[in-house]
C-alpha positions as CSV (number, residue, x, y, z in Angstrom):
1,X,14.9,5.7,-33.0
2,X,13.0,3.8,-35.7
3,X,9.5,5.1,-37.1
4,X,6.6,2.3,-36.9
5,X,3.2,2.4,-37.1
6,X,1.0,2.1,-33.8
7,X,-2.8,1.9,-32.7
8,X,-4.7,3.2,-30.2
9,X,-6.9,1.1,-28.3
10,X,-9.4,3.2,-26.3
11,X,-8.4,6.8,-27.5
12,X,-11.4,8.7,-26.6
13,X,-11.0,7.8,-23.0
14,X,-9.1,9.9,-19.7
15,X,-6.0,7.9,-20.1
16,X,-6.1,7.8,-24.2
17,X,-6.7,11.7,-24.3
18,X,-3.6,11.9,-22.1
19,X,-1.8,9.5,-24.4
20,X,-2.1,11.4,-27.6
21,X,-1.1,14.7,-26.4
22,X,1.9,12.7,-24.8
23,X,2.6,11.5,-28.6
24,X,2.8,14.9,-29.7
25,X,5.0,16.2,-26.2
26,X,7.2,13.8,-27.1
27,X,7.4,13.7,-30.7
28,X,7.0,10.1,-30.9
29,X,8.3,8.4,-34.3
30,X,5.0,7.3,-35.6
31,X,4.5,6.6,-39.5
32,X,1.1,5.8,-38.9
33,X,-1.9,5.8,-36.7
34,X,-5.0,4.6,-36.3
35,X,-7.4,5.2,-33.7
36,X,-10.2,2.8,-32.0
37,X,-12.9,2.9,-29.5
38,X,-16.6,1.8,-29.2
39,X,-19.0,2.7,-31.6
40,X,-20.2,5.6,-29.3
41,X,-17.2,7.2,-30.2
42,X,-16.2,5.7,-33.8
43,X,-17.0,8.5,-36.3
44,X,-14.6,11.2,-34.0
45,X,-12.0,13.2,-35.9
46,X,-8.6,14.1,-33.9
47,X,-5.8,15.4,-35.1
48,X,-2.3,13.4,-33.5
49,X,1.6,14.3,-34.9
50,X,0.2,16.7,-37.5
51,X,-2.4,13.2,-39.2
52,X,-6.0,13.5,-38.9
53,X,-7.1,10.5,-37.8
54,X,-11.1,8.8,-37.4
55,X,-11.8,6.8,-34.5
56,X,-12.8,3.6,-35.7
57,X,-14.3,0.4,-34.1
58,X,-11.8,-2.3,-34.0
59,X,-11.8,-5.5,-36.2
60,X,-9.4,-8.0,-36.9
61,X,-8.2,-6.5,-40.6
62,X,-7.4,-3.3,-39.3
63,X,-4.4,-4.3,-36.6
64,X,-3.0,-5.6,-39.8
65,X,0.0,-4.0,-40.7
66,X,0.3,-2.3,-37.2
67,X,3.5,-2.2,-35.4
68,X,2.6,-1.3,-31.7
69,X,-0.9,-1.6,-30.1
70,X,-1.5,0.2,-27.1
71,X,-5.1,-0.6,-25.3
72,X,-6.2,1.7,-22.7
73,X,-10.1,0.4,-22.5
74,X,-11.3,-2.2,-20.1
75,X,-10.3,-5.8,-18.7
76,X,-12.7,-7.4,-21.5
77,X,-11.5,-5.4,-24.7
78,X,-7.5,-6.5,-23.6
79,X,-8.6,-10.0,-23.4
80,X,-10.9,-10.2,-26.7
81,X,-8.2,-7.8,-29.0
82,X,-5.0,-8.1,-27.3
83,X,-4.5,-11.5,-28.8
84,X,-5.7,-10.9,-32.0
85,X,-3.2,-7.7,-32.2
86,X,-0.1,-10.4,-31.3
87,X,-1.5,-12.8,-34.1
88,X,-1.4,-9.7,-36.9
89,X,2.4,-9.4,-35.7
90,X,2.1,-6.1,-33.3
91,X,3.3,-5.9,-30.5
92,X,0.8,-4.9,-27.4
93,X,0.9,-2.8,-24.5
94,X,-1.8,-3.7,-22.2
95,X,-2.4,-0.5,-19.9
96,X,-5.5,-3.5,-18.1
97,X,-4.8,-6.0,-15.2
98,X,-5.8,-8.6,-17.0
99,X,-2.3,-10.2,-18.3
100,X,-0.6,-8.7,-15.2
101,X,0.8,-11.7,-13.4
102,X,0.6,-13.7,-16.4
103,X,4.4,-15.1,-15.9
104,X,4.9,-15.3,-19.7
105,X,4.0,-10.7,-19.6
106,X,6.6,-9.0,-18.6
107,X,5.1,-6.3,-16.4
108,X,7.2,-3.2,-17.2
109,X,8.2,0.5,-15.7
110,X,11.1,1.4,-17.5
111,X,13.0,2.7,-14.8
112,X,13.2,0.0,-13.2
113,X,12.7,-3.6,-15.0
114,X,13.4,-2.4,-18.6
115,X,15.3,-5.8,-19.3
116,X,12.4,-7.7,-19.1
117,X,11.2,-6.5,-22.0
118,X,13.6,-8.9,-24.0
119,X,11.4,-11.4,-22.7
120,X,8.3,-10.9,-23.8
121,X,6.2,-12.4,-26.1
122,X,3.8,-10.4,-28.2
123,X,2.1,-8.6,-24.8
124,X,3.7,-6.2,-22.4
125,X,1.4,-5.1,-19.5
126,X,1.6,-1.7,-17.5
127,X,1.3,-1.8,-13.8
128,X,-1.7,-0.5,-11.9
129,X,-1.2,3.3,-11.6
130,X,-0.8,2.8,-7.3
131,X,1.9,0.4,-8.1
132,X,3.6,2.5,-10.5
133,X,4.1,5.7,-8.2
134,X,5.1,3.2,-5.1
135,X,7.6,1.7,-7.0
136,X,9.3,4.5,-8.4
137,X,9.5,5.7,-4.8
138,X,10.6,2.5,-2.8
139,X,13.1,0.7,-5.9
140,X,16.3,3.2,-5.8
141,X,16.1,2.5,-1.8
142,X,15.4,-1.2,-2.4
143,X,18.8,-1.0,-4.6
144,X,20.8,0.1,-2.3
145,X,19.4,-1.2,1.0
146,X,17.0,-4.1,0.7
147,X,13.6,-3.5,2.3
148,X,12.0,-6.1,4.2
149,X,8.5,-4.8,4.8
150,X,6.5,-2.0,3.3
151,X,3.2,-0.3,4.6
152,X,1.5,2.2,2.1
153,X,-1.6,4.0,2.2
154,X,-3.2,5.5,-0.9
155,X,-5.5,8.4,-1.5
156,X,-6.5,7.5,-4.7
157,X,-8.1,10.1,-7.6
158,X,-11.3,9.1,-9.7
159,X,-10.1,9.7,-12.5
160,X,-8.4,6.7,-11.7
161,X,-12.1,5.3,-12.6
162,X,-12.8,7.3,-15.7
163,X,-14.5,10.5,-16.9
164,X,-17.8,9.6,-15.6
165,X,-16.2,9.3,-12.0
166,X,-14.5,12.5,-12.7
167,X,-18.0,14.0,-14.0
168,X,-19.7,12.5,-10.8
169,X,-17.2,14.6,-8.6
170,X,-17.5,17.3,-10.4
171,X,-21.9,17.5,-10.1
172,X,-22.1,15.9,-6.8
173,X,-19.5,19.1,-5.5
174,X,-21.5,21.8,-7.4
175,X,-25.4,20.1,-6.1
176,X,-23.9,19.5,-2.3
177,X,-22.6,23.7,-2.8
178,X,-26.0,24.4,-3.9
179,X,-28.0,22.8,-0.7
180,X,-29.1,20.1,-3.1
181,X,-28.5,16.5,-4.0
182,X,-26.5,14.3,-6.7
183,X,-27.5,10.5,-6.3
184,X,-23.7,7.9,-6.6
185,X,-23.9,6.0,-9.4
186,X,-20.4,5.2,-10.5
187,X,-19.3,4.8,-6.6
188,X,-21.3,2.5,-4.0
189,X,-21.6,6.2,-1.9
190,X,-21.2,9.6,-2.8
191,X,-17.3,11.1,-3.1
192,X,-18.3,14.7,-3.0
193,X,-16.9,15.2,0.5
194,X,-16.1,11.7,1.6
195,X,-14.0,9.6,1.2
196,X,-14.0,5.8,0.8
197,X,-11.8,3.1,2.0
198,X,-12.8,0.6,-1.2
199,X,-11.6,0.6,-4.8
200,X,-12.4,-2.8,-6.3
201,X,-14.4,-5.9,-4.7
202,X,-13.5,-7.3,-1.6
203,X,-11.2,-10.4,-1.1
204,X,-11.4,-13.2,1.3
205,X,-8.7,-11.9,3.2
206,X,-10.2,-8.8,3.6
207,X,-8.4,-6.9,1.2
208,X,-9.4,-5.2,-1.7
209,X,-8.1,-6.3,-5.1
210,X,-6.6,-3.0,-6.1
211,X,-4.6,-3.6,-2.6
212,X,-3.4,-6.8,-3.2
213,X,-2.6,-5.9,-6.6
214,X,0.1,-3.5,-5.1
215,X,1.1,-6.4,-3.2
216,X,1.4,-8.8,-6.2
217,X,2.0,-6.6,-8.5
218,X,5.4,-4.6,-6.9
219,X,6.6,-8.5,-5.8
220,X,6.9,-9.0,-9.8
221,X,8.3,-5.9,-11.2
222,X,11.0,-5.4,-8.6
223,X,11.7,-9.6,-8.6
224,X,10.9,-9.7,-4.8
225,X,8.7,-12.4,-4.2
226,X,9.1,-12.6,-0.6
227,X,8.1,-9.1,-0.2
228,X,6.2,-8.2,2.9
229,X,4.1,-5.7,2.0
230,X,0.1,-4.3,3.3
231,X,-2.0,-1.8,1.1
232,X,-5.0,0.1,2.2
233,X,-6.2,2.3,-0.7
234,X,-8.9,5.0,-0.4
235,X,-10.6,6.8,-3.0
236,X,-10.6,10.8,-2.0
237,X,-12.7,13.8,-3.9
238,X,-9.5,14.7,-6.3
239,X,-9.7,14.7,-10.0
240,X,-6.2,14.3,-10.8
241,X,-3.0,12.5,-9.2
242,X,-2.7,9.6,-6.1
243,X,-0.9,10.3,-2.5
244,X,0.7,7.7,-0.7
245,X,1.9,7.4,2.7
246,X,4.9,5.0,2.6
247,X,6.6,3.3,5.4
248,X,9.5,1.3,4.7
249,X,11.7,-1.3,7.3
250,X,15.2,-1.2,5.6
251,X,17.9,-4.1,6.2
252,X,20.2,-1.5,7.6
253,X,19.1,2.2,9.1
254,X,19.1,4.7,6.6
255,X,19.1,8.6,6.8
256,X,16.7,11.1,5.8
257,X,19.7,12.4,3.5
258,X,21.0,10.0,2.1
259,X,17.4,8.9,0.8
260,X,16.9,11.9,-0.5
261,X,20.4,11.7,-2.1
262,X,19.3,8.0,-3.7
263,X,16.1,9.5,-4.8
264,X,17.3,12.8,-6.4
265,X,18.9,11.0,-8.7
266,X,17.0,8.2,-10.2
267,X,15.3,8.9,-13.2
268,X,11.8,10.1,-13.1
269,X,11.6,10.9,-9.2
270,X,11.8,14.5,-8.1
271,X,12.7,15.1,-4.1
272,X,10.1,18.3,-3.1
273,X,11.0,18.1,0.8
274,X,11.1,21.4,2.9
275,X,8.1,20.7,4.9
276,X,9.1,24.2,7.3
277,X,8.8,26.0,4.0
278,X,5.4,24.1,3.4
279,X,7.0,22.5,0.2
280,X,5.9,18.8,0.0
281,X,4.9,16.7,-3.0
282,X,0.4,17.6,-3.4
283,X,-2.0,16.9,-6.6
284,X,-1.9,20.2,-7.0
285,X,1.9,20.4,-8.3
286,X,2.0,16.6,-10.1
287,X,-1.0,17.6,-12.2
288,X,0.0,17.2,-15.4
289,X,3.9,16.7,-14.6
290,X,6.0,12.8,-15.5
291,X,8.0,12.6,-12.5
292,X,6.6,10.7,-9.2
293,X,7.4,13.5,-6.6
294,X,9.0,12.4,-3.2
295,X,9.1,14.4,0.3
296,X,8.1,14.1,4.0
297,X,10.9,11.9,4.5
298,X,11.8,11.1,7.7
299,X,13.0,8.1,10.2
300,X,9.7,6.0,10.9
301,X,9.5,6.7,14.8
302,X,8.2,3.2,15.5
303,X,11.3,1.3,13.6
304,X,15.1,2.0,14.2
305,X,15.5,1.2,10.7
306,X,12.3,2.3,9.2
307,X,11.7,5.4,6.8
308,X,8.4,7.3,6.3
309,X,7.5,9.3,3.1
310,X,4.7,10.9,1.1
311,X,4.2,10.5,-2.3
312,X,2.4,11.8,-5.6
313,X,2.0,10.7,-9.0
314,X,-0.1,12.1,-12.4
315,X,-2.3,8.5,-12.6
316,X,-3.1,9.6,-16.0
317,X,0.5,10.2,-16.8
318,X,3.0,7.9,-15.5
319,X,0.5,5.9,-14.0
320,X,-0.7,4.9,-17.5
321,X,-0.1,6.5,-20.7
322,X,3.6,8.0,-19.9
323,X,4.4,4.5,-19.1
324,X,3.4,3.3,-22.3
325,X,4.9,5.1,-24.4
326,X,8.2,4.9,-22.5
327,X,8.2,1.0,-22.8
328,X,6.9,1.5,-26.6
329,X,10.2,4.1,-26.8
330,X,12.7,1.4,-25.0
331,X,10.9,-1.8,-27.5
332,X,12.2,0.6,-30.4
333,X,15.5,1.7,-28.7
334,X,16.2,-2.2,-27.8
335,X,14.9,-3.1,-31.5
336,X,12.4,-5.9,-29.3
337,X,9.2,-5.4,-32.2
338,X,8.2,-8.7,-33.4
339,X,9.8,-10.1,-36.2
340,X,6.4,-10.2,-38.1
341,X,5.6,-6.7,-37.0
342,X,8.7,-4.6,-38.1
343,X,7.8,-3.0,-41.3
């Protein structure tokens, strides 16, 4: 695999932490890199793949020369330096929703729509970290025996939200312990001990946008616009990994065994399904682990061609940053850099 040079949008944050020690885990061929956040964190030192590198602020002259920009930050820093990183001749990987159904991005999990990656033009966006985990699950059934409908419920991490949600948790928990109090600030109600049926603002329709992203987003990466699917995502009092409860209505019934067959052995899903001997996928096993882990499945009682199963996924992991660098790892594999950006 070719060396290039790469940069780091967001670095100092839950999912750039997770993305530098995933450089290192997987010895990525960097020649160079360069690390950026805001200016509350510019002036850091970190050492990545044996460099020691400064956290900068961003500007225009310094994605010069870059091969591969990854930005892990919020909606408005993809939109202001995304396109300035394309017009220096890098190529971007856009871990925010903001160029998601753009039809000109290809929205990418390796996995499973790695050939859309020939298509793309300067900007490569990573699904939202529910979509990511659902698809992994539901696509090497889809393969094999269409689905029609899907229902999935998500019991969603903060750290989904960032450290300070994760730092909220973790002092609301020890105050509530204590007999005391710890006011929400990053959530509209505390998450100590609750939970709460509302990540992102409410639609029209009644859904929430990170619920119709699953629905939009899913349709895209697995080219199945007619898709009938329904979300309901909830965020629970866990730092690390999202559950989901999946039903699935198949073209044709389908066995617990053979599912679990299909599923064993795609790439990057791990079957964990001997509920009797109480082993079943749980946030305390994907914690720091790649694969999207699989069990609880069953025939859906209410469909004679339905399939139920529970699922779990590191958010910080495949959900974002191992995502990234696996479509980063397939650009170099594929030789899909930008002309003006191979060095």
């Amino acid at each position: 695999m070719q060396g290039c040079s790469i940069a780091v949008l967001g670095a100092t944050g839950a999912v750039g932490k997770v993305f530098l020690s995933l450089l290192e885990e997987r010895n990525f061929p960097a020649r160079s890199i360069r690390l950026f956040a805001s200016s509350r964190s510019a002036g850091q030192r970190l050492r990545v793949l044996g460099q020691e590198c400064i956290v900068e602020e961003p500007t225009p002259e310094a994605l010069k020369g870059v091969d591969i920009v990854f930005i892990s930050a919020s909606g408005e820093v993809s939109r202001r330096w995304a396109p300035v990183a394309v017009q220096a001749g890098a190529l971007v990987i856009d871990d925010s929703s903001v160029f998601r159904m753009d039809p000109q991005v290809p929205l990418v999990i390796p996995e499973v729509n790695a050939d859309d990656l020939t298509h793309h033009r300067g900007i490569v966006s990573i699904p939202n970290c529910s979509t990511t985990a659902l698809v992994m699950a539901v696509y090497p059934l889809h393969r094999v025996n269409p689905i029609q409908r899907i229902i999935v419920d998500t019991y969603q991490s903060v750290s989904g939200t960032g450290r300070s949600a994760m730092e909220e948790l973790r002092e609301q928990s020890r105050a509530l312990l204590d007999g005391g109090e710890y006011p929400a600030r990053v959530y509209p109600h505390r998450i100590a001990f609750n939970l709460l049926p509302h990540i992102d603002a409410f639609l029209d329709n009644g859904y929430t946008k990170e619920e119709w992203k699953m629905v939009e987003e899913t349709r895209k990466i697995m080219h199945a616009p007619e898709l009938r699917i329904s979300a309901t995502c909830v965020r629970v009092p866990v730092f690390l990994c999202h559950s989901e409860a999946v039903h699935l209505e198949l073209t044709y019934p389908m066995s617990p065994e053979e599912a679990r067959e299909v599923l064993a052995s795609f790439p990057g899903v791990a079957v964990l399904d001997e509920p009797k001997a109480g082993r079943y996928p749980m946030p305390l096993i994907g914690e720091g682990k790649d694969p999207v882990y699989v069990g609880r499945i069953r025939r859906d009682a209410s469909h004679p061609r339905g399939l139920a199963m529970w699922v779990v996924s590191d958010n910080l992991r495949k959900g974002a940053a191992l995502n990234a660098i696996q479509i980063a790892e397939t650009v170099l594999q594929r030789n899909l850099l930008p002309t003006a950006g191979r060095r």
